[in-house]
C-alpha positions as CSV (number, residue, x, y, z in Angstrom):
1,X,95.4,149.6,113.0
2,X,93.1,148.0,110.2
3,X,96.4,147.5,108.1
4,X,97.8,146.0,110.4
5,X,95.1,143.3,111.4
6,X,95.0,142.3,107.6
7,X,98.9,141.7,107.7
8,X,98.2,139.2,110.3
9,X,95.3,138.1,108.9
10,X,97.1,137.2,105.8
11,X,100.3,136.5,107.2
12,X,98.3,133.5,109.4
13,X,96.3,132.5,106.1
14,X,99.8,132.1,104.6
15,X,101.4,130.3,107.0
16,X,98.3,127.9,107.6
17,X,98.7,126.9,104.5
18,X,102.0,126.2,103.7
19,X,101.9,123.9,107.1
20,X,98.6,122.2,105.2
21,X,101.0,121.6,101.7
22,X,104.3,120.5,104.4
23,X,101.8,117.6,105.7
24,X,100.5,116.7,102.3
25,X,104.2,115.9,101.2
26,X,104.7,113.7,103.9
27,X,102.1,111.7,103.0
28,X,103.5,108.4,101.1
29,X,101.2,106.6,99.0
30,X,100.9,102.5,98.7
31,X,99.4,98.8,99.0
32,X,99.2,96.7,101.8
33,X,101.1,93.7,101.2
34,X,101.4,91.9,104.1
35,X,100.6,92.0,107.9
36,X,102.1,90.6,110.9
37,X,100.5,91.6,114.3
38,X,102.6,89.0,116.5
39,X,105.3,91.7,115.4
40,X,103.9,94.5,115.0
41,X,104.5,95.0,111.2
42,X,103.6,95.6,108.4
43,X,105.0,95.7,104.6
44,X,104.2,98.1,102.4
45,X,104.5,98.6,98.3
46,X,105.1,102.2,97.8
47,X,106.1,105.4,95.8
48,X,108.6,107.8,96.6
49,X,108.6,108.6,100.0
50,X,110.5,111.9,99.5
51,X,110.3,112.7,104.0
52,X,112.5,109.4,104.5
53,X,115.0,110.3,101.6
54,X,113.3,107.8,99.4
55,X,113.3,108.5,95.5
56,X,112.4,105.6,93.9
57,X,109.3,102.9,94.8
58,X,110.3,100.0,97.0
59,X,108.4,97.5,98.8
60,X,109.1,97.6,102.5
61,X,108.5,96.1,105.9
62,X,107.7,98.9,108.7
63,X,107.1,98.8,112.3
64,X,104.0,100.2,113.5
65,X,103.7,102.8,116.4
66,X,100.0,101.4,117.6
67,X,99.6,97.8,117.6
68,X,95.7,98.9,116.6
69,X,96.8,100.6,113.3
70,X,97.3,97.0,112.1
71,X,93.1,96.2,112.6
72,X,92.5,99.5,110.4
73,X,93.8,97.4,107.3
74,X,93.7,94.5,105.2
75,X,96.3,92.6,102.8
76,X,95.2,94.5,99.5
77,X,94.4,98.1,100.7
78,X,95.2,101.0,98.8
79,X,96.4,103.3,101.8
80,X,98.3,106.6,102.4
81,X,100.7,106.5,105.6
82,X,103.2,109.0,107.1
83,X,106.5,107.0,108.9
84,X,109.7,108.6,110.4
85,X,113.1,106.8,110.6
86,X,113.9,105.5,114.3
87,X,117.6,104.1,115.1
88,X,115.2,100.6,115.0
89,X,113.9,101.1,111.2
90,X,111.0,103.4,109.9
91,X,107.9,103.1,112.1
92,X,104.6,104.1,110.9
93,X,103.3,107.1,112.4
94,X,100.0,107.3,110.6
95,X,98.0,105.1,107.8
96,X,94.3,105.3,106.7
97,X,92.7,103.7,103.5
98,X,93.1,106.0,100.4
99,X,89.7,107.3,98.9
């Protein structure tokens, strides 16, 4: 019985975190360039985004999923963002300021 509560024990550990390292990879670093809330976009300078098949850095405009997202940032800010590819474009998901 003790065994086999530290098999799950561990096996839960385990898979905790390799869902934590999963969500760090999707995690796409950049710089606000430029903001348009009448449209709800923004553009973004960024690295690889490896989660939308992108290898290489590119600047890019995104759609926003909250309106409010926009207020979080200004033209200049470092951020990190998660986005996901939409039959409109890619749409930002998630964005905070980078530490």
């Amino acid at each position: 019985m003790n065994k086999t509560i530290r098999t799950i024990a561990a096996l839960a550990l385990t898979f905790n975190l390799t869902g934590t390292a999963l969500a760090a990879q999707d995690s796409i670093s950049g710089e606000v360039k430029k903001i348009d809330e009448a449209a709800g976009k923004l553009t973004l300078k960024h690295g690889p985004a490896k989660s939308l098949g992108m290898e290489e850095p590119m600047t890019m405009v995104y759609r926003v999923k909250d309106p409010a997202m926009l207020k979080q940032v200004k033209v200049g800010d470092k951020v990190t963002f998660e986005a996901e590819e939409a039959s409109s474009g890619y749409t930002v998901t998630k964005i905070q300021k980078a530490k």
